[in-house]
C-alpha positions as CSV (number, residue, x, y, z in Angstrom):
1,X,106.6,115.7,96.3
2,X,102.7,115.1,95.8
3,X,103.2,111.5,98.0
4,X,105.3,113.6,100.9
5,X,102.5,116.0,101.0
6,X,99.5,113.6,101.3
7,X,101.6,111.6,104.2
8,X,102.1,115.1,105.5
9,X,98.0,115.5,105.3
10,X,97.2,112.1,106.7
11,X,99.1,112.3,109.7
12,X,97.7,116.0,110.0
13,X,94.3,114.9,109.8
14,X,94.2,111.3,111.7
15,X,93.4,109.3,108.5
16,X,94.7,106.6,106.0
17,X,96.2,106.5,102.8
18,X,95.5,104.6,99.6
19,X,97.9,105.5,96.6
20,X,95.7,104.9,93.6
21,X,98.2,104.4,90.6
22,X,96.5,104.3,86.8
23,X,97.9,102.9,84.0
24,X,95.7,104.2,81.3
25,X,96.2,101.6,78.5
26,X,96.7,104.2,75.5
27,X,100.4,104.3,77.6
28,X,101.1,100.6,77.2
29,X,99.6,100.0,73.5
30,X,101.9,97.1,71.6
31,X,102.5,95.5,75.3
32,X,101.8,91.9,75.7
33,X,100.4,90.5,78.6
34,X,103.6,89.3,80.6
35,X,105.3,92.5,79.8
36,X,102.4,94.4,81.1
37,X,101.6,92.4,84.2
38,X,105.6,93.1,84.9
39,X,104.9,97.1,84.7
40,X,102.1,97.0,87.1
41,X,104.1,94.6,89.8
42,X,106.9,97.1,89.4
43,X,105.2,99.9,89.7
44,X,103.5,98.4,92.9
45,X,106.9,97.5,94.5
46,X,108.0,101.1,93.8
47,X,105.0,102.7,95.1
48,X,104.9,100.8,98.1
49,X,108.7,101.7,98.7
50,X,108.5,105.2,98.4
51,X,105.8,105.1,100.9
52,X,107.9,103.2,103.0
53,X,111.0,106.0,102.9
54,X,108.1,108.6,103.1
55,X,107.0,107.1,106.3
56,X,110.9,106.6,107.6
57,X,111.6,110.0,106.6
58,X,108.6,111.6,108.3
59,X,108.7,109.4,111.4
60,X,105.6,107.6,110.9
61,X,105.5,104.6,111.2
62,X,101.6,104.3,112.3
63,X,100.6,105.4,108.6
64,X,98.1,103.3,107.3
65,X,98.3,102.9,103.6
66,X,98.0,101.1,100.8
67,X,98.8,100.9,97.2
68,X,96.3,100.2,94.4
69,X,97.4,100.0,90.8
70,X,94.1,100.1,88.6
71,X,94.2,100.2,84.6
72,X,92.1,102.6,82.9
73,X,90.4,105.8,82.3
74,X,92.5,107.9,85.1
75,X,88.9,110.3,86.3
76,X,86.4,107.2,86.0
77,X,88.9,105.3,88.1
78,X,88.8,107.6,90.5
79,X,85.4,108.1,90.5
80,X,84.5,104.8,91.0
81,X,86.9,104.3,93.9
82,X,85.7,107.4,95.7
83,X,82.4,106.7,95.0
84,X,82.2,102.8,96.2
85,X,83.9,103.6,99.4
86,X,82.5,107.3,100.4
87,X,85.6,109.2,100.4
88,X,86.0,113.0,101.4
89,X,89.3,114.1,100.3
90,X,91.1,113.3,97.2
91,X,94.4,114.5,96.5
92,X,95.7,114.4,93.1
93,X,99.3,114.6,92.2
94,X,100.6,116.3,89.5
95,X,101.3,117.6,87.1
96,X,99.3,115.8,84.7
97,X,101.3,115.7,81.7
98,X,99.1,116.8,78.6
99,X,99.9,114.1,75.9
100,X,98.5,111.3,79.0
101,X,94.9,113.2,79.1
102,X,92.1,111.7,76.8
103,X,90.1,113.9,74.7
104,X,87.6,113.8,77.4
105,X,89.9,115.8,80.0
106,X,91.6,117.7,77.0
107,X,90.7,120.9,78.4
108,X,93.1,120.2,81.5
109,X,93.3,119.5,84.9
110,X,90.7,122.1,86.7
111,X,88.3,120.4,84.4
112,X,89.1,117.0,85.8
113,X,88.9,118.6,89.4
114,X,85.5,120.3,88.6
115,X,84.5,117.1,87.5
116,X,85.8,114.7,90.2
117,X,83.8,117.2,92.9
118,X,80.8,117.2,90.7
119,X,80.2,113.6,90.5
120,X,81.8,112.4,93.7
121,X,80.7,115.0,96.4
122,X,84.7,114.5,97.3
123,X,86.8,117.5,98.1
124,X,89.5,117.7,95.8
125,X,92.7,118.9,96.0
126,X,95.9,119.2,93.6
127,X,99.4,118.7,94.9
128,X,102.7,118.4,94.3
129,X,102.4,121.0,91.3
């Protein structure tokens, strides 16, 4: 739902699409390094393919996109993505499940909103909820 939505806003608004997909490690403790290198190239292929459908599905098939699977803290990843390439819309899907939020973003997802605006200068947006 959140992924049909942004296509929707894309080709609304003229503009391209990078999926940013993160795996915060607390997620994949005990994993060794082949089994974890297989979860993020799976996780690509299926991203990239349900962009793919979205597009087919929509009619689309100018979209620009890409799909970027980072590992880490989820709202410094994004930071630092938005803020190394100037970005001035970022929509998040959710829902967020709680028990994947670090302490730091315990107090929930309007927090990491507020915060994502605050230190980005990035319009944010949650969808898909």
């Amino acid at each position: 739902m959140a992924l049909r939505t942004a296509v929707e806003r894309i080709r609304d608004e003229v503009g391209s699409l990078t999926y940013l997909a993160i795996l915060d490690g607390r997620a994949f403790r005990g994993l060794d390094d082949e089994m974890y290198a297989a979860v993020h190239a799976e996780l690509q292929w299926l991203l990239e393919a349900q962009i793919r459908m979205i597009r087919n599905q929509l009619n689309f098939p100018e979209l620009n996109s890409k799909v970027l699977v980072r590992n880490g803290d989820v709202e410094d990843e994004i930071g630092i993505y938005v803020n190394d390439r100037d970005i001035d819309l970022v929509l998040l899907g959710a829902p967020v499940p709680a028990e994947s939020r670090t302490e730091k973003h315990a107090a929930g997802l309007d927090d990491m909103v507020s915060d994502l605006i605050r230190d980005t200068g990035a319009h944010v947006e949650v969808v898909g909820s």
